[in-house]
MDAnalysis code that builds the backbone (N, CA, C; Angstrom):
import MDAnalysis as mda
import numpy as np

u = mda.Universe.empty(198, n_residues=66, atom_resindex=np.repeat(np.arange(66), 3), trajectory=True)
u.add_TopologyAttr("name", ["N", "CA", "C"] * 66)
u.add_TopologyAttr("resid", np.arange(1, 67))
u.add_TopologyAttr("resname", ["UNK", "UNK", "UNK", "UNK", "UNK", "UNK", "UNK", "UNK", "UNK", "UNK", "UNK", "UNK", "UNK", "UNK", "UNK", "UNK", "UNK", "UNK", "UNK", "UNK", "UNK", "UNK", "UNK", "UNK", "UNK", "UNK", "UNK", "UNK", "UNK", "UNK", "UNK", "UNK", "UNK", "UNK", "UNK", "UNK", "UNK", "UNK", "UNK", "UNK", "UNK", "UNK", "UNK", "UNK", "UNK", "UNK", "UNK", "UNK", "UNK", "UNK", "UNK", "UNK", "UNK", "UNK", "UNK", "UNK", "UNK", "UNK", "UNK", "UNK", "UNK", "UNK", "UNK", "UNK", "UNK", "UNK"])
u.atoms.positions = np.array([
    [317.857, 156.126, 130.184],
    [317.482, 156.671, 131.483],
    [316.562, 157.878, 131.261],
    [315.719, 157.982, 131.880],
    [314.486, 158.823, 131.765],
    [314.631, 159.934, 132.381],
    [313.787, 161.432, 132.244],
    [314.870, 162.549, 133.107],
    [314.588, 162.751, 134.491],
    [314.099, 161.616, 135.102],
    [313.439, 161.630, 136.534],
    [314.549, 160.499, 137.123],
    [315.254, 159.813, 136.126],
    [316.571, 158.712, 137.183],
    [315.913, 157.512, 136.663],
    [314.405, 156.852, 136.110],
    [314.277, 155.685, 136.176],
    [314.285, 155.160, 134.519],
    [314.656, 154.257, 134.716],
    [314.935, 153.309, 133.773],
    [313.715, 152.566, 132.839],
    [313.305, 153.685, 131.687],
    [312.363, 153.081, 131.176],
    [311.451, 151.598, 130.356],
    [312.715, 151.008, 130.511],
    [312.392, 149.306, 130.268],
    [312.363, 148.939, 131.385],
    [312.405, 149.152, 132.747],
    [311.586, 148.778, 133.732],
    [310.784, 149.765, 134.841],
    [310.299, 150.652, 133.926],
    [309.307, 151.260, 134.456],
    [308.699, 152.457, 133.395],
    [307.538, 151.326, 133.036],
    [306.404, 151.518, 132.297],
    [305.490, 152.375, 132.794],
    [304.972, 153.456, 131.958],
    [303.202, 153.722, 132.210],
    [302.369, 152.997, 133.124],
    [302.228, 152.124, 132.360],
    [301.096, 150.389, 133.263],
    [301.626, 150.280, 134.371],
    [303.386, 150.095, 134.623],
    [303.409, 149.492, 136.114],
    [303.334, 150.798, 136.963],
    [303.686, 152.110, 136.789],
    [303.858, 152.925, 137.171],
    [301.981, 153.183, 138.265],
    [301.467, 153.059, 137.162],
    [299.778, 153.262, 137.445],
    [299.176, 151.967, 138.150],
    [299.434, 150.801, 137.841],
    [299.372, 149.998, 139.423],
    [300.521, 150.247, 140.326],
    [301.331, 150.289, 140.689],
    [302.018, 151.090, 141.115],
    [301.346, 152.066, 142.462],
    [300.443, 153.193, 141.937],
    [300.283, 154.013, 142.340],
    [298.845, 153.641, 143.231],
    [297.679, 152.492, 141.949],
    [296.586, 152.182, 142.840],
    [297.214, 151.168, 144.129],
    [298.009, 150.683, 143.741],
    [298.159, 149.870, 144.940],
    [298.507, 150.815, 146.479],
    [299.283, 151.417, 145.922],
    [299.784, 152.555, 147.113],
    [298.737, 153.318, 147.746],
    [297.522, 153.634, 147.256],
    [296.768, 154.224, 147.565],
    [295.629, 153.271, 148.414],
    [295.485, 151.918, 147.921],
    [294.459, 150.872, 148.250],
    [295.077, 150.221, 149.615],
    [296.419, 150.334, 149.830],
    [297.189, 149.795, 151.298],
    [296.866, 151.035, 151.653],
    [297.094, 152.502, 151.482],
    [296.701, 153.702, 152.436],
    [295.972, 153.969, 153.248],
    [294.380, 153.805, 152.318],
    [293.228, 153.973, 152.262],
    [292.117, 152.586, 152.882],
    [293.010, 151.625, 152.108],
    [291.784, 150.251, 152.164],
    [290.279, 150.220, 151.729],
    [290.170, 151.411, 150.904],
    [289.312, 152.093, 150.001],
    [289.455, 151.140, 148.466],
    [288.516, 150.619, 148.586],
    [288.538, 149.675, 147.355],
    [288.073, 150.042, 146.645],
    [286.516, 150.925, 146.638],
    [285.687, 151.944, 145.640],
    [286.544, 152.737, 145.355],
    [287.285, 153.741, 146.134],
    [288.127, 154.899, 145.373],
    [289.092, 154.459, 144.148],
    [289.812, 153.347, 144.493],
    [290.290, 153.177, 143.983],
    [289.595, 152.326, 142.116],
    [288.659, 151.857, 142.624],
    [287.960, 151.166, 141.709],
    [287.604, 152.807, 140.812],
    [287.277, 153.588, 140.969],
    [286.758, 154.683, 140.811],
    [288.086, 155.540, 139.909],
    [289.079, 155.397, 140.556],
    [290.213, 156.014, 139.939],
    [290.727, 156.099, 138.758],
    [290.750, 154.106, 138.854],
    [291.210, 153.265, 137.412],
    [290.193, 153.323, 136.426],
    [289.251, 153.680, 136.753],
    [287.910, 153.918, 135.811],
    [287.774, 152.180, 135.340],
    [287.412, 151.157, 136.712],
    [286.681, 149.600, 136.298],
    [285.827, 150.072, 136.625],
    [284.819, 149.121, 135.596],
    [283.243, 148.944, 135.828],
    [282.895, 148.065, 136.846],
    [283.781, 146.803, 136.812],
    [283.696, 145.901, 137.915],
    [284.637, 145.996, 139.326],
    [284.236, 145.441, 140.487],
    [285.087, 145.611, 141.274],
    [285.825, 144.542, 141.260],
    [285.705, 143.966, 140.450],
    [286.635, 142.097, 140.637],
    [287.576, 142.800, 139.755],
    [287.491, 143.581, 139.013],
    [287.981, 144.404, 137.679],
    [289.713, 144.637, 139.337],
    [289.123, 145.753, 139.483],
    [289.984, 146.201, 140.681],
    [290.753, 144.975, 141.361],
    [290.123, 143.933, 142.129],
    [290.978, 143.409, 142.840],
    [291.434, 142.510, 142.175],
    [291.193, 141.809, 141.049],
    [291.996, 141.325, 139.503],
    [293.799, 142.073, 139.683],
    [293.187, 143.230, 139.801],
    [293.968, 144.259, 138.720],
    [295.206, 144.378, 140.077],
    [295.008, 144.828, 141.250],
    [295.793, 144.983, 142.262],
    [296.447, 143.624, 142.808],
    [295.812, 142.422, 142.072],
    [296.448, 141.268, 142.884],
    [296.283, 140.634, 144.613],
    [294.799, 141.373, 144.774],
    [294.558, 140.647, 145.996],
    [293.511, 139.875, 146.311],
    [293.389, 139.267, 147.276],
    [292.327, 138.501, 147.237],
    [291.000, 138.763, 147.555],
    [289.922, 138.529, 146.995],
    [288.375, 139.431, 146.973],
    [287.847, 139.702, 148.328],
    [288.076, 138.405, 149.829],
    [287.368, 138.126, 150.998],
    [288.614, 139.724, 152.123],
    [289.738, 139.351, 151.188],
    [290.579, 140.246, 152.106],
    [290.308, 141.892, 151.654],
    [289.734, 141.873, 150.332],
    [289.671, 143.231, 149.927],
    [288.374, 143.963, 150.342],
    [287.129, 142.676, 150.214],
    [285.433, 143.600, 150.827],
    [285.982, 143.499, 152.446],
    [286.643, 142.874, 153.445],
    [286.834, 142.906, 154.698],
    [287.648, 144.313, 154.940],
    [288.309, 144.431, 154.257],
    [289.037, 146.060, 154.517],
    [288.260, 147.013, 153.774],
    [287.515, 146.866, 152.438],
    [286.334, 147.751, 152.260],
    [285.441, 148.449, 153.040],
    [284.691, 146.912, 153.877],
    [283.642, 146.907, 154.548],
    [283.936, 148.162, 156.057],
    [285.281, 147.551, 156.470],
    [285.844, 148.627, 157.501],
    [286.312, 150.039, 157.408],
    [286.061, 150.892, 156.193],
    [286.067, 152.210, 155.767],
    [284.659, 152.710, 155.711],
    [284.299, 153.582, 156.460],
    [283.654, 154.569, 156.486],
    [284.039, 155.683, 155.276],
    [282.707, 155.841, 154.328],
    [282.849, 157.120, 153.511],
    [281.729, 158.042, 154.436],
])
């Protein structure tokens, strides 16, 4: 047990950090920030990486104003 309560054979670095882009990419619907965060070169890199689908991710992109 880790000194924060969680259980480090199921909760890794890696999941911890998707984890966190995901939380931020449902927040936001900011697909660049987040692409930006994880430091991908690609954005398929990103929605690869978060597990969603590309038409649903530029449609909630497209609807954020920077």
């Amino acid at each position: 047990m880790s000194s924060i309560g969680l259980d480090p054979k199921r909760y890794g670095t890696h999941s911890m950090r998707r984890t966190k882009a995901a939380h931020i990419y449902k927040k936001t619907g900011n697909l660049r920030a987040v692409q930006l965060l994880l430091g991908h070169k690609k954005l398929e890199s990103t929605v690869q990486y978060l597990g969603i689908e590309v038409d649903d991710a530029l449609s909630i992109s497209e609807q954020v104003e920077l």
